[in-house]
KOLROKOL-692566 format. One line per field, with one value per atom (N, C-alpha, C): residue number from 1; x, y, z; atom name. Coordinates in steps of 0.2 Angstrom, whole numbers, plus 2048, in hexadecimal, padded with zeros to 3 digits. Atoms other than C-alpha are relative to their C-alpha. Last residue first. Layout:
BEGIN
nr <- c(NUM;...)
px <- c(X;...)
py <- c(Y;...)
pz <- c(Z;...)
atom <- c(CA;...)
This chain:
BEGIN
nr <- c(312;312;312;311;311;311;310;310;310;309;309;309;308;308;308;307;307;307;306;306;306;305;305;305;304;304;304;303;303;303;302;302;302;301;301;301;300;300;300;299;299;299;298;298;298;297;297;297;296;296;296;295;295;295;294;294;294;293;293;293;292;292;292;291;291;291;290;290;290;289;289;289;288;288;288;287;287;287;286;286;286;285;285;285;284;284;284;283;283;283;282;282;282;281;281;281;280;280;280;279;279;279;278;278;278;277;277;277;276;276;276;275;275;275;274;274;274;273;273;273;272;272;272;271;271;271;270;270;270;269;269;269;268;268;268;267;267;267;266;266;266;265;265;265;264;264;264;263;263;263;262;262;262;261;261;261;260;260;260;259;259;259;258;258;258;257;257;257;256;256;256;255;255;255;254;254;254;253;253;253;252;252;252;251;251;251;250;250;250;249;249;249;248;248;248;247;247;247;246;246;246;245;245;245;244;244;244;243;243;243;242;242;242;241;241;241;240;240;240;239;239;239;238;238;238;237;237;237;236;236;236;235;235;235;234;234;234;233;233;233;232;232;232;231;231;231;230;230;230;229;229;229;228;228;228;227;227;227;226;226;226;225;225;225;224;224;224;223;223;223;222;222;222;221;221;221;220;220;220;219;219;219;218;218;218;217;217;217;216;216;216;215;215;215;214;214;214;213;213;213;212;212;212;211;211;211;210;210;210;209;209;209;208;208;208;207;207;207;206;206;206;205;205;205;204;204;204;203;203;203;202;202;202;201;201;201;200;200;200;199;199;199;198;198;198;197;197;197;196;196;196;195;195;195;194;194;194;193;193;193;192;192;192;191;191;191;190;190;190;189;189;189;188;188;188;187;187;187;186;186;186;185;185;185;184;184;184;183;183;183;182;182;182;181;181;181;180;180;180;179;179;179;178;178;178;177;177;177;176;176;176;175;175;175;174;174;174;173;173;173;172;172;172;171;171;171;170;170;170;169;169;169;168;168;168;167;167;167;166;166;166;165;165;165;164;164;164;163;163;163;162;162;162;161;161;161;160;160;160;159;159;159;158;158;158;157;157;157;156;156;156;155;155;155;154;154;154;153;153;153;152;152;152;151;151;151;150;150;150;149;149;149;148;148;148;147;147;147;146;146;146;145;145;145;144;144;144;143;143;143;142;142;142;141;141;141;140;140;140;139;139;139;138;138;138;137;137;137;136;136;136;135;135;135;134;134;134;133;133;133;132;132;132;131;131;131;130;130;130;129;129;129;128;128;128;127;127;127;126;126;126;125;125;125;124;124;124;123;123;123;122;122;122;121;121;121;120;120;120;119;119;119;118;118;118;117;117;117;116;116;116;115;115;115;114;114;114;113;113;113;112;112;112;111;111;111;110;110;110;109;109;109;108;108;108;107;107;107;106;106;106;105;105;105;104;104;104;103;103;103;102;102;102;101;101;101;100;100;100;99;99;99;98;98;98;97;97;97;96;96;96;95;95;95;94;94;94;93;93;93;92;92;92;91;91;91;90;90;90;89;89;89;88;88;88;87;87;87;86;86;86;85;85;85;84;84;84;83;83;83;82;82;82;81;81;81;80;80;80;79;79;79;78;78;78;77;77;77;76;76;76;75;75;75;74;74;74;73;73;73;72;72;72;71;71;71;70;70;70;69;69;69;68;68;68;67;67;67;66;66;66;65;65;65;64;64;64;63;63;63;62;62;62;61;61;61;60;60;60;59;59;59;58;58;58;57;57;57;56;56;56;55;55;55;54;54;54;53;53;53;52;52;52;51;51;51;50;50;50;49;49;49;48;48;48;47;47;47;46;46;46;45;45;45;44;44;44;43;43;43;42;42;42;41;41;41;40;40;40;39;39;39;38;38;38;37;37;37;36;36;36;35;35;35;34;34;34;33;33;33;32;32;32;31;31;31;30;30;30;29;29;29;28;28;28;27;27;27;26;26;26;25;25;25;24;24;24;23;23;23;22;22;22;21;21;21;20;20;20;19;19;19;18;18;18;17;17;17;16;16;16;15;15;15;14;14;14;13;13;13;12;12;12;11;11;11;10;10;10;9;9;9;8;8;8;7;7;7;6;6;6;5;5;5;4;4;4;3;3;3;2;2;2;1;1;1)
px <- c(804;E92;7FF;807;E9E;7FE;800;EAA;7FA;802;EAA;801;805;EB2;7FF;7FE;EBA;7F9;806;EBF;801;804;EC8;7FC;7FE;EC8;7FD;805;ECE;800;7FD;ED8;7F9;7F9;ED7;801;801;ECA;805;7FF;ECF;7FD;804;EC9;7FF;804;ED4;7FB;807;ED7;801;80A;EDE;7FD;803;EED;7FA;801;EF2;7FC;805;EF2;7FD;804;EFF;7F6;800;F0A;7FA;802;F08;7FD;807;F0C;7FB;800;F1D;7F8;802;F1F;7FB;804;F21;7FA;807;F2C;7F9;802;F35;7F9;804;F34;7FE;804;F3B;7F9;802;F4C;7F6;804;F4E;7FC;803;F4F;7F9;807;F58;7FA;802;F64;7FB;806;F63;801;806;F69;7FA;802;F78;7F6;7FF;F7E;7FC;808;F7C;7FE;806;F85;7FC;7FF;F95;7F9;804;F95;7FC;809;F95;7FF;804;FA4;7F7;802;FAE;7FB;802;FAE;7FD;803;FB1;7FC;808;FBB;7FE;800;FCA;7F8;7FD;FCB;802;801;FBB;805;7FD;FBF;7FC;7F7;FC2;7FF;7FA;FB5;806;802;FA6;806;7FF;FAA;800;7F9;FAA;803;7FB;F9A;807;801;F91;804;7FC;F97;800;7F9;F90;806;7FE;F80;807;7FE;F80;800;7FB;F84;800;7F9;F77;805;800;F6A;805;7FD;F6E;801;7F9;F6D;804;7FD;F5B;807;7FE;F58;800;7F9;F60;7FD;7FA;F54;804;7FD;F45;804;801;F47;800;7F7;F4C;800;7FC;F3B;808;803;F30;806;7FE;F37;800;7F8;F35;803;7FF;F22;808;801;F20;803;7FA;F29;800;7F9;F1D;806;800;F0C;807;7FE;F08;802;7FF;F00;801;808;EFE;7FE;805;F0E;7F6;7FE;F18;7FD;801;F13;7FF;808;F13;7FD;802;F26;7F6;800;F27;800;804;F21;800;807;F2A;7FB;7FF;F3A;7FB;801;F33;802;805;F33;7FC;804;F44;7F9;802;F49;7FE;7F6;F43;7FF;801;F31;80A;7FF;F2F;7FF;802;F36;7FE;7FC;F3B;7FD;7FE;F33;804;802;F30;800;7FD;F39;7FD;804;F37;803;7FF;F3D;7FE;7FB;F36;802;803;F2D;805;7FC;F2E;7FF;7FF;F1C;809;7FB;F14;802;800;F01;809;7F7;EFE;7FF;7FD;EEA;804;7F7;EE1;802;7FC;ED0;804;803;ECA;805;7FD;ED9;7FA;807;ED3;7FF;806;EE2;7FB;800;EEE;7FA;800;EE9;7FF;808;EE9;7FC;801;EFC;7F7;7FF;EFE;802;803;EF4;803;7FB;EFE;7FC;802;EF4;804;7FB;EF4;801;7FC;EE4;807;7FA;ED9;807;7FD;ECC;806;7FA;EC9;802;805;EB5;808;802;EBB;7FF;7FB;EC7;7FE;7FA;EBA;804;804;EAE;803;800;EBD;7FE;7FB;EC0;800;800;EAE;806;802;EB0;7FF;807;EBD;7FC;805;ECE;7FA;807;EDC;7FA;803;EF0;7F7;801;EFF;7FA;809;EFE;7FE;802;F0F;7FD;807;F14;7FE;800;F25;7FA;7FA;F21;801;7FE;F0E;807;801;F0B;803;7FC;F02;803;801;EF8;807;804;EFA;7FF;809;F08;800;803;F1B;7F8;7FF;F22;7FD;804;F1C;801;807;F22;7FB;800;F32;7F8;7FF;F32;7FF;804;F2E;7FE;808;F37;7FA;801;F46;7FC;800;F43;7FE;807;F40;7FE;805;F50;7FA;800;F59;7FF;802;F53;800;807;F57;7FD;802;F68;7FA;802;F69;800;7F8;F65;7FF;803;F54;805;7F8;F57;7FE;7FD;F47;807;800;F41;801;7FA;F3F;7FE;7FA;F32;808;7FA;F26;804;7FA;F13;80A;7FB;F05;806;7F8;EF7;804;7FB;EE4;807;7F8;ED9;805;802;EC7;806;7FD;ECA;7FE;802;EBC;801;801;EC0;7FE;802;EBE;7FD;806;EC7;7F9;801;ED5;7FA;803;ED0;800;806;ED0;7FE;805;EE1;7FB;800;EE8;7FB;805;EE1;7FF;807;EE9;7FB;801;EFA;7F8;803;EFA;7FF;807;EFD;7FD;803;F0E;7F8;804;F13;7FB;7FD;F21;7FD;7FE;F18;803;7F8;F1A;802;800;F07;808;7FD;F06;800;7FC;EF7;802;7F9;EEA;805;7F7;EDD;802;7FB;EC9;806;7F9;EBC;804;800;EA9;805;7FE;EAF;7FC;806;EA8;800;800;EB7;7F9;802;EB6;800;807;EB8;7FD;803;EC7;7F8;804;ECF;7FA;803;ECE;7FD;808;ED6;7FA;802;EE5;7F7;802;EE8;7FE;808;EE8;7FE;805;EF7;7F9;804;EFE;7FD;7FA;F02;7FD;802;EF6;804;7FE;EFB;801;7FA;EF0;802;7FE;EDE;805;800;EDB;801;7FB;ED6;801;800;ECD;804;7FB;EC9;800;803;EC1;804;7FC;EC4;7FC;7FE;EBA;805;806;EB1;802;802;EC2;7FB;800;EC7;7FD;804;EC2;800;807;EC8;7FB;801;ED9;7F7;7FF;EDC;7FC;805;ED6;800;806;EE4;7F8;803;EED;7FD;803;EEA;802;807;EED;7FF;806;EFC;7FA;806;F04;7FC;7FF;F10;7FA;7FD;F0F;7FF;7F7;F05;801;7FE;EF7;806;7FD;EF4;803;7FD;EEA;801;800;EE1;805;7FA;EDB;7FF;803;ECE;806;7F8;ED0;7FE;7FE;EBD;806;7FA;EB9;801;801;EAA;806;800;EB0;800;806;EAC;7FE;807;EB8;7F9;803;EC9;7F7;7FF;ED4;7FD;803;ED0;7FF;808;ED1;7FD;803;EE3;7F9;7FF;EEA;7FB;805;EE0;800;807;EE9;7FC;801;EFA;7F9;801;EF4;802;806;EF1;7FF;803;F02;7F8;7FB;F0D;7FA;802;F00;801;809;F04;7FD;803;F15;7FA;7FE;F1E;7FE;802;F10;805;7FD;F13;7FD;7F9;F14;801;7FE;F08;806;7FC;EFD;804;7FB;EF4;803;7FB;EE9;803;7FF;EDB;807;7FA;ED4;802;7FB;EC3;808;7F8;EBB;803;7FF;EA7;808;7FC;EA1;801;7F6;E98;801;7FC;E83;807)
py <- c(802;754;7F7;803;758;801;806;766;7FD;7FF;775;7F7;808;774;801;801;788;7F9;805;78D;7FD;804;79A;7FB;807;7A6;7FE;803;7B8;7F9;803;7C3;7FD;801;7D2;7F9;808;7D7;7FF;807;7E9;7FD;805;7F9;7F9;804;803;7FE;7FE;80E;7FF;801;801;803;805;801;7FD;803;811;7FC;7FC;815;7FE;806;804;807;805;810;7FD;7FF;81F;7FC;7FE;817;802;805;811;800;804;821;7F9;800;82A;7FB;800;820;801;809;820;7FD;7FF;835;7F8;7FC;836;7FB;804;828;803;807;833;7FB;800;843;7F9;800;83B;803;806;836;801;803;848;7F8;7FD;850;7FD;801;844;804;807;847;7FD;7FF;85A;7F9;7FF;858;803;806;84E;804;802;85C;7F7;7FF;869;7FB;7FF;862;800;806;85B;800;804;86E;7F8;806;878;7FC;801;886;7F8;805;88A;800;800;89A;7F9;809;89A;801;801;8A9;7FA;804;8A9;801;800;8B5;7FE;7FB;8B6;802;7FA;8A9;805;800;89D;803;7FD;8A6;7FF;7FA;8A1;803;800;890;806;802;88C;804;7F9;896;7FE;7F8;88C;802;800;87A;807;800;87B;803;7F8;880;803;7F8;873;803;7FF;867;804;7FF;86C;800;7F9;867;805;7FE;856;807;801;853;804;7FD;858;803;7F9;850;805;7FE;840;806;7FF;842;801;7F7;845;801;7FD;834;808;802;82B;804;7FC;831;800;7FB;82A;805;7FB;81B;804;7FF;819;803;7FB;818;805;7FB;808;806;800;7FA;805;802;7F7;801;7FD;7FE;801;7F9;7F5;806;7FF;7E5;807;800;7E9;7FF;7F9;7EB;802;7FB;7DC;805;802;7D3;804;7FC;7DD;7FD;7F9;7D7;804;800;7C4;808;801;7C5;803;7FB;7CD;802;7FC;7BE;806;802;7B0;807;7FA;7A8;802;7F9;79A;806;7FB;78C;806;7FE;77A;809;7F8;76D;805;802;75E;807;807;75E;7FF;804;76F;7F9;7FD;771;7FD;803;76E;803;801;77B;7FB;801;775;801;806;77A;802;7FF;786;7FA;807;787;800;805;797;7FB;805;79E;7FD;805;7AD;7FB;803;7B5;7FA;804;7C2;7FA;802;7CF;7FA;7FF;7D5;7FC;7FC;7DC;7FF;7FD;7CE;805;807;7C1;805;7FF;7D2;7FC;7FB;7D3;801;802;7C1;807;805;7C6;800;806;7D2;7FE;805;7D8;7FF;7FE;7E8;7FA;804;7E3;800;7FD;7E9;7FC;802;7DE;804;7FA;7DE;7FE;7FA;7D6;807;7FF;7C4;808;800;7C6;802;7FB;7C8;804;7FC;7B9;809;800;7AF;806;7FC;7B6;7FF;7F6;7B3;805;7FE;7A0;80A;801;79B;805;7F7;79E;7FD;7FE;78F;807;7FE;791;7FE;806;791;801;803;79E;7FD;800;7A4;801;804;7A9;800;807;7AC;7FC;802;7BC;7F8;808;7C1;800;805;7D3;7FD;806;7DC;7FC;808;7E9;7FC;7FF;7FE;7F9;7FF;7FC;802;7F9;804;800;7F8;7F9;806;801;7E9;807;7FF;7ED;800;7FA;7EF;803;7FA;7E2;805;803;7D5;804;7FD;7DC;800;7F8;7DB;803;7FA;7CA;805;800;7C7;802;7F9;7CF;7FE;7F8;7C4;803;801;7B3;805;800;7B8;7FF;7FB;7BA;803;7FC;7AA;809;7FD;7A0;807;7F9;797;803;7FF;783;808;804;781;806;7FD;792;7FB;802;788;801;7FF;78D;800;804;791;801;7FD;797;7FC;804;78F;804;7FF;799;7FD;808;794;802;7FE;7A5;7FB;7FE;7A2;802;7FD;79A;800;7FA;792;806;7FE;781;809;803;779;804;7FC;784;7FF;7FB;77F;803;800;76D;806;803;770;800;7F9;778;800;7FB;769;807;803;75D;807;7FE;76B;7FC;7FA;767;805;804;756;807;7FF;763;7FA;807;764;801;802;775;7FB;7FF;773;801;801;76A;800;806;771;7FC;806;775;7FC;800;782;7F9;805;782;800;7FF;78C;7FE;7FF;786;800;803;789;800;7FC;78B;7FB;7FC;788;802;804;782;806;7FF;788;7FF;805;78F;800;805;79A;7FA;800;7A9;7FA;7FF;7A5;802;806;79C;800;803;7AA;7FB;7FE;7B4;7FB;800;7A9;802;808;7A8;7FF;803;7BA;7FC;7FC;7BA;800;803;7AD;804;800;7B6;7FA;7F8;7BB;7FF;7FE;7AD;805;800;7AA;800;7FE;7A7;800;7F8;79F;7FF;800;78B;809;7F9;78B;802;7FE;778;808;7FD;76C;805;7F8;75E;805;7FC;754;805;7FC;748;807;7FC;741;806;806;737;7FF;808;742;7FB;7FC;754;7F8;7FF;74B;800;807;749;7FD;803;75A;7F9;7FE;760;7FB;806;755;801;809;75D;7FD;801;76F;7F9;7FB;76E;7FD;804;765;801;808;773;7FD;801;785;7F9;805;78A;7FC;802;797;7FE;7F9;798;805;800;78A;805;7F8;78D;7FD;800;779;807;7FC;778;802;7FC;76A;804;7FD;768;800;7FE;75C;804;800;757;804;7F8;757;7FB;7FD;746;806;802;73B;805;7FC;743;7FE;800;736;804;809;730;801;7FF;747;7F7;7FB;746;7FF;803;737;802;807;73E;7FE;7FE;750;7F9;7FE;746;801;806;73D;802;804;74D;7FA;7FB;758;7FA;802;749;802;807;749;7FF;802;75C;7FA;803;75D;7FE;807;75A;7FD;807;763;7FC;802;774;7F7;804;780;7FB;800;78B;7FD;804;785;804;7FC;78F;7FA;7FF;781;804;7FC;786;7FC;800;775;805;800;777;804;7FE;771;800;800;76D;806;7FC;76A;801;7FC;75C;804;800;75B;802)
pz <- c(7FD;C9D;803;804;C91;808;7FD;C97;7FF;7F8;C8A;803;7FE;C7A;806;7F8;C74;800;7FD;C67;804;806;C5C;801;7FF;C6B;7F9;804;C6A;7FF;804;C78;7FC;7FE;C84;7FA;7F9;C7A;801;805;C71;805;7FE;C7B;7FB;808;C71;803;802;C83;7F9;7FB;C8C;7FB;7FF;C80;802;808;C7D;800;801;C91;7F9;7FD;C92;7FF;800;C88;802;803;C92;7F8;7FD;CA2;7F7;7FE;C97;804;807;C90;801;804;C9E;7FB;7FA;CA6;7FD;800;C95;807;807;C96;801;7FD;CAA;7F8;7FC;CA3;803;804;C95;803;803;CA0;7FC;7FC;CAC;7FC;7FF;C9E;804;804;C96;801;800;CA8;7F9;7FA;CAA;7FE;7FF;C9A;803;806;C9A;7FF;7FE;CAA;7FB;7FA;CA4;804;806;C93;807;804;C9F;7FC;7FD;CAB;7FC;7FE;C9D;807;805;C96;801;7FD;CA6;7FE;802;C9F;804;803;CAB;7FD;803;CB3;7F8;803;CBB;7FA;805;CC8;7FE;801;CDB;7F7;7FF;CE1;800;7FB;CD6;803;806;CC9;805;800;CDA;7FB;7FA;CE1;7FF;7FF;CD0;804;805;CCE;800;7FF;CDE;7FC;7FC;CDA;802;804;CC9;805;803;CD5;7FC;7FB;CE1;7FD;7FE;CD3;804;805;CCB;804;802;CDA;7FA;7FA;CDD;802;801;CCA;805;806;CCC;7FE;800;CDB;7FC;7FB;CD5;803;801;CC6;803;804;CCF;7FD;7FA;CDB;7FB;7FF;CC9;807;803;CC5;800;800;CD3;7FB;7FC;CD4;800;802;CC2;805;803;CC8;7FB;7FB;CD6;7FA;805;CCC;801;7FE;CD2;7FC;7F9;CCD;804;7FF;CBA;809;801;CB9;7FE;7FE;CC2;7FF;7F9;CBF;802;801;CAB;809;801;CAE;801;7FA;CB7;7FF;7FA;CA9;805;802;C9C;804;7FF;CA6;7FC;7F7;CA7;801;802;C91;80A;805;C93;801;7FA;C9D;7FD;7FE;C93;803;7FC;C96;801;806;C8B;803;7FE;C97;7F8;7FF;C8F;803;802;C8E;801;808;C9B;7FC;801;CAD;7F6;805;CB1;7FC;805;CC2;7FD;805;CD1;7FB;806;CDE;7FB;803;CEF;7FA;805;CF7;7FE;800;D07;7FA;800;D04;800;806;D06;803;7FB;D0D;7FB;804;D06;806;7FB;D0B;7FF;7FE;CFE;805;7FA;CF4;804;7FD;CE5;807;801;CE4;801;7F9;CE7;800;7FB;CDA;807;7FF;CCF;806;7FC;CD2;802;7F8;CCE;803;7FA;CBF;806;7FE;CB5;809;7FC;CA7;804;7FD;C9C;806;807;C91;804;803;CA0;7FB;806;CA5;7FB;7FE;CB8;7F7;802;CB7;800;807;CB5;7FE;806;CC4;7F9;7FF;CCF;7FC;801;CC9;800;807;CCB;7FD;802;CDD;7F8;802;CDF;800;804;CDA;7FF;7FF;CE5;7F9;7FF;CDE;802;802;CE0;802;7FA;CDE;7FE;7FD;CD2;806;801;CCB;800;806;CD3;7FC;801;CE5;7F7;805;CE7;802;801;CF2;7FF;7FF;CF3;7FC;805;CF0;804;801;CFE;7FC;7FD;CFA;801;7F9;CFA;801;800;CEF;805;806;CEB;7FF;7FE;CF9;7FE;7F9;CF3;804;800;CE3;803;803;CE7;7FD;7FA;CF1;7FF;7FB;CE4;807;803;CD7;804;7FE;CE3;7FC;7FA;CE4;804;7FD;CD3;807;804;CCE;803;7FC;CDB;7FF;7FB;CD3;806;801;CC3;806;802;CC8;7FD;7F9;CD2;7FF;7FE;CC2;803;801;CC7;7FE;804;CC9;7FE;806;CD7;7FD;805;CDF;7F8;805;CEF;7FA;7FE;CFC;7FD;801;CF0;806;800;CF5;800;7FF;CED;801;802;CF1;802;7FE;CF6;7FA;806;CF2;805;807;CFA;7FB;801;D0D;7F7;802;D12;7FF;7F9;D1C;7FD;7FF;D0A;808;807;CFF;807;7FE;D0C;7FD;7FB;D07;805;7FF;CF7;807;801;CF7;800;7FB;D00;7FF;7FB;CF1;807;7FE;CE6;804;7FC;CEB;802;7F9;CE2;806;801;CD0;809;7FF;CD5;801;7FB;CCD;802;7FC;CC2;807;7FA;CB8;806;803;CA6;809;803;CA6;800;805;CB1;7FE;801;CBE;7F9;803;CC3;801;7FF;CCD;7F8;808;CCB;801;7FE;CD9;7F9;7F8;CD7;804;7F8;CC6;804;7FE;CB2;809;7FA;CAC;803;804;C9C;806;804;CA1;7FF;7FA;CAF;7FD;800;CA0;807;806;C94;805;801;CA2;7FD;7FA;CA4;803;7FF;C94;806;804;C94;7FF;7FE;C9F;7FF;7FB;C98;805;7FB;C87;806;7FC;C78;806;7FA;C6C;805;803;C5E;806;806;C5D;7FE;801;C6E;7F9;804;C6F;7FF;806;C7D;7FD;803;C86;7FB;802;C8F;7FD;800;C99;7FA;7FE;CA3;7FD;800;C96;804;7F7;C94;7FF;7FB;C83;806;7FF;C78;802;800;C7E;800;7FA;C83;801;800;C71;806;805;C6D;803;7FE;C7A;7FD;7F9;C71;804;802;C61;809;802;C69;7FF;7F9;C72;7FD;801;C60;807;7FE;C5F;7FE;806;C5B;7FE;800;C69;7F9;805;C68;7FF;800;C7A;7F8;804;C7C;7FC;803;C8C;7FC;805;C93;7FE;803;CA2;7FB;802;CA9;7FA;806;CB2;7FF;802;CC0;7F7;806;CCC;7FD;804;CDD;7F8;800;CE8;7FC;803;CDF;803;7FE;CE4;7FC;7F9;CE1;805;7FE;CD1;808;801;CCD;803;7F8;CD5;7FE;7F6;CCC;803;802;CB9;808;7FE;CBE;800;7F8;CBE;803;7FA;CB1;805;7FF;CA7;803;7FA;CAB;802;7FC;CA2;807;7FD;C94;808;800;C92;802;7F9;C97;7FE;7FD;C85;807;800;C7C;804;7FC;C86;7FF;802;C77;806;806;C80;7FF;803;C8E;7FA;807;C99;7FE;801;CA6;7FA;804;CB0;7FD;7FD;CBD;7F8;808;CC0;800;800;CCD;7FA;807;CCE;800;805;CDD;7FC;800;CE0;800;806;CE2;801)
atom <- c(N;CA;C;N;CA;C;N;CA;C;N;CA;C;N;CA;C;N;CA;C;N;CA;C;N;CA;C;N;CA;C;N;CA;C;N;CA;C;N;CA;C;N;CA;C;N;CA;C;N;CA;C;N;CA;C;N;CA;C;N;CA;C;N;CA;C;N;CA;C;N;CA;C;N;CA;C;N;CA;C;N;CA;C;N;CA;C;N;CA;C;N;CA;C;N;CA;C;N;CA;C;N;CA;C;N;CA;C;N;CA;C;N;CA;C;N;CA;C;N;CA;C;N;CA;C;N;CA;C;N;CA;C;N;CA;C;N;CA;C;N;CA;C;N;CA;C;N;CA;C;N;CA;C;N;CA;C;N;CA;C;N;CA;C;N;CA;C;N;CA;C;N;CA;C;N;CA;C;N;CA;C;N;CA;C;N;CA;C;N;CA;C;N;CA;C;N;CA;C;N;CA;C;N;CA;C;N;CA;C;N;CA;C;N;CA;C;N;CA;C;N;CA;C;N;CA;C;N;CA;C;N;CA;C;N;CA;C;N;CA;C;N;CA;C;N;CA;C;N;CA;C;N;CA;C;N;CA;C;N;CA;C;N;CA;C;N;CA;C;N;CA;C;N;CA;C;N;CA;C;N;CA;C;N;CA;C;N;CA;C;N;CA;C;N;CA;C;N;CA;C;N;CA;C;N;CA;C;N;CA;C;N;CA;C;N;CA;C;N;CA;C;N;CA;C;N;CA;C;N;CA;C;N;CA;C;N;CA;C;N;CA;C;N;CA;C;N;CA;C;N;CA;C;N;CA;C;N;CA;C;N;CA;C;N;CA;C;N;CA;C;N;CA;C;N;CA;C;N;CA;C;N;CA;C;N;CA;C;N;CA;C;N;CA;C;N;CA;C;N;CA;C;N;CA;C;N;CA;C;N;CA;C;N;CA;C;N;CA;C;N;CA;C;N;CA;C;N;CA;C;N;CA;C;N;CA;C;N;CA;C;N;CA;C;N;CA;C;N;CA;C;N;CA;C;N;CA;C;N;CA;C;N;CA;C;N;CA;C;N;CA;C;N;CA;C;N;CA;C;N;CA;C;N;CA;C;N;CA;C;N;CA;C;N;CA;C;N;CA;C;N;CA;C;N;CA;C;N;CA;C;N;CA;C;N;CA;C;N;CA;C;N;CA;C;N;CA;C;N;CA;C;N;CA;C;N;CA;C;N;CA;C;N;CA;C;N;CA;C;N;CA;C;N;CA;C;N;CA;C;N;CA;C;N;CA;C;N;CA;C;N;CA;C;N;CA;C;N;CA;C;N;CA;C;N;CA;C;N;CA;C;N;CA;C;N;CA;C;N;CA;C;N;CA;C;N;CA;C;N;CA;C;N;CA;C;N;CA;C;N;CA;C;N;CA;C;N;CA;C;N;CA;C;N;CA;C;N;CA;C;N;CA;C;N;CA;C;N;CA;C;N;CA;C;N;CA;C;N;CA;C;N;CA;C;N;CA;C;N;CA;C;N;CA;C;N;CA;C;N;CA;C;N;CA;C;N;CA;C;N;CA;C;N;CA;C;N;CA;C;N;CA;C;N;CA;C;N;CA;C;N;CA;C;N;CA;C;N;CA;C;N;CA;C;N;CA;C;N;CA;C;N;CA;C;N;CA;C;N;CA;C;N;CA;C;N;CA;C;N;CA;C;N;CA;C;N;CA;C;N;CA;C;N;CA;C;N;CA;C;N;CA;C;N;CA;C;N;CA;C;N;CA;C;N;CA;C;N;CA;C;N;CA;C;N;CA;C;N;CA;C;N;CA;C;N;CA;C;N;CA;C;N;CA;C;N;CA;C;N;CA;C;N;CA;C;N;CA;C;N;CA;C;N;CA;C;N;CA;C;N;CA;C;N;CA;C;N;CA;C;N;CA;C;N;CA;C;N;CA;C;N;CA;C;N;CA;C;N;CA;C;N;CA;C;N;CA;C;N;CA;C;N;CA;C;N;CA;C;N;CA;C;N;CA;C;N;CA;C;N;CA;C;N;CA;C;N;CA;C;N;CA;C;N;CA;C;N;CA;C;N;CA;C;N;CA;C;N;CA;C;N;CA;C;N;CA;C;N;CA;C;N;CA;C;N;CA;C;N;CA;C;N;CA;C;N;CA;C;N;CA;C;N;CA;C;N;CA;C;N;CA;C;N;CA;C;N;CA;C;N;CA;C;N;CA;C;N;CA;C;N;CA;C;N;CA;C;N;CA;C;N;CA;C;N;CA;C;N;CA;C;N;CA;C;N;CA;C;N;CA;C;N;CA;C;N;CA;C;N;CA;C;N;CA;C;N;CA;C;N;CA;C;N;CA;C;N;CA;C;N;CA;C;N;CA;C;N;CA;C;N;CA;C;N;CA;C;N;CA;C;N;CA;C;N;CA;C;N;CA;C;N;CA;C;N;CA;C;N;CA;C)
């Protein structure tokens, strides 16, 4: 009996790749006859005609399949949904605005094959990226690697295949607080990159602006490690160990020289000082705080309005 590969795709608002992404996939599956094949569509509530072609897709190609979310819960949860609802012996993830060449997966198959269980597409080339974004992630990248206990993978995406007991894996880490290619690392099982050129988007336009990438890396950070609670308590330490410097200073020089002058732009320049770290200690706080909120509603991470499976 074949395998059975299924291929994940997030989609929101990505009607102008969609077909573009589907004859690729079509190339790769003509070309790979002895794997049985699912595309497993995640319609993320897209605004667009997403859905309807989808649909379009559904009736033409016994392989594809499809879940239509409620609204839209992000790509993180789309992600999830599709690692629920996949039926493969290993499943690849893959964007839909085809930046990552979907001919990639044959190699990944064939690692899959020699019996490796997590097949990652690593970039050598970031594509068109402007070089300020490109040296935040970087140093998000390092900084986060430094602050765990695992390895995080650098300019690795989600692009990649999971054998089925990293799926199975995955499905049982369900916290509403998501940020997957930390989890990819976590449950850690035997990995092997693929080294690739990433392109750029050629259809579409990105929905990812940098804000949205800066709560992403926020949600890295604190689903992970617990580092800039201990960074905060170390800065407090700090600036109230140089108080103390500074009142015995202040003390010995009233003592034998005087303090003739008042020291107005002094006191107001360290009360300043004292309620930024403050502010800065509390939002930390907060922010762990926050994501606590969260877990415990115990909402579903997200809701489907429907879902086709692959015919038979």
């Amino acid at each position: 009996m074949s395998k059975l590969v299924s291929v994940i795709v997030p989609a929101y608002n990505e009607e102008a790749s969609l077909l573009h992404l589907y004859e690729a996939l079509k190339k790769l599956m003509e070309s790979l006859p002895d794997y049985d094949w699912e595309i497993l569509f995640i319609n993320d509530g897209s605004k667009d005609k997403t859905l309807s072609i989808i649909e379009s897709l559904y009736d033409t190609d016994k392989r594809i399949a499809y879940v239509d979310l409620s609204r839209n819960f992000g790509k993180e949860k789309a992600m999830l949904a599709g690692f629920d609802y996949c039926k493969g012996d290993c499943a690849v993830m893959i964007d839909a605005d085809l930046q990552d060449p979907p001919y990639l997966i044959k190699d990944m198959l064939r690692y899959w094959e020699e019996g490796f269980e997590d097949v990652y597409a690593k970039r050598k080339d970031r594509g068109k990226e402007p070089w300020l974004r490109k040296k935040l992630s970087m140093m998000f990248y390092n900084m986060l690697d430094r602050s765990t206990r695992f390895e995080v993978l650098k300019n690795v995406g989600d692009f990649r295949l999971l054998d089925k007991k990293c799926i199975e894996a995955l499905k049982q880490l369900r916290e509403s607080e998501r940020y997957t290619k930390g989890l990819f690392c976590w449950i850690g099982y035997k990995k092997r990159e693929i080294l690739f050129d990433r392109k750029d988007r050629a259809y579409g336009q990105t929905h990812w602006s940098f804000w949205q990438l800066a709560g992403l890396a926020i949600e890295g950070f604190t689903s992970f490690t617990t580092t800039p609670l201990r960074f905060a308590t170390i800065i407090g330490c700090t600036t109230a160990f140089c108080a103390i410097l500074y009142l015995i200073w202040t003390l010995i020089k009233v003592a034998f020289w005087g303090d003739p002058v008042a020291g107005f732009p002094t006191l107001i320049s360290v009360i300043l000082f004292l309620g930024a770290v403050q502010l800065i200690a509390i939002g930390i706080l907060g922010e762990y705080i926050g994501r606590i909120f969260n877990e415990a509603k115990h909402r579903p991470t997200y809701l489907v309005e429907n879902y086709k499976a692959r015919r038979q």
